[in-house]
C-alpha positions, 0 to 999 in steps of 0.5 A, spaced: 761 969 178 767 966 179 770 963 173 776 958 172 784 960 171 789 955 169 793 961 169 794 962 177 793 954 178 798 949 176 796 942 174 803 940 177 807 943 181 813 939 180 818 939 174 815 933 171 810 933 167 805 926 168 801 925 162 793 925 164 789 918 166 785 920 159 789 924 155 783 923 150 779 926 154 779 934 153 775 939 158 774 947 156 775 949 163 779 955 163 774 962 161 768 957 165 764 957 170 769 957 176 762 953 181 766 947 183 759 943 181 759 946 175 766 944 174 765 938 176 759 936 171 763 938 165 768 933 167 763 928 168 758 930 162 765 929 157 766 922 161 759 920 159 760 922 152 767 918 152 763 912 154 766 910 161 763 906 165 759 908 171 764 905 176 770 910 173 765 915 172 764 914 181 771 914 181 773 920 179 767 923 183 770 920 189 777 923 188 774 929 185 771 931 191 775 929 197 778 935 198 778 942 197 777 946 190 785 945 188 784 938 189 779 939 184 782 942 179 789 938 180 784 932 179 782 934 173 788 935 170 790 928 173 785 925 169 784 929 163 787 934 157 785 941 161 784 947 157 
């Protein structure tokens, strides 16, 4: 099983650190599931218990998905508080 580790994964790369599209948001990946679809409906439960609606959800989704695990999880960190 492959469990997530923000340790060796940097949300940024840069010297700036920006601040996420739903800082309210907060999703515990680290210690979980590292499955890229489990990942995935974390992120997708919280923004449904946020209440966003279906368009926003899709577009995270979209985003989320257009590319490798990396791009994953520098999604995530781009639109949510990640721990």
């Amino acid at each position: 099983m492959l469990y997530v580790n923000l340790e060796s994964f940097y949300c940024c790369n840069v010297s700036v650190v920006l601040m996420p599209k739903y800082p309210e948001i907060t999703v515990e990946l680290v210690g979980k599931d590292g499955n890229a679809f489990n990942v995935l409906g974390i992120c997708r439960r919280a923004m449904k218990r946020a209440h966003l609606p279906e368009s926003e959800i899709e577009a995270f989704t979209a985003e989320a998905t257009s590319g490798d695990y990396n791009h994953l999880l520098a999604t995530c960190c781009e639109w949510f508080n990640v721990e």
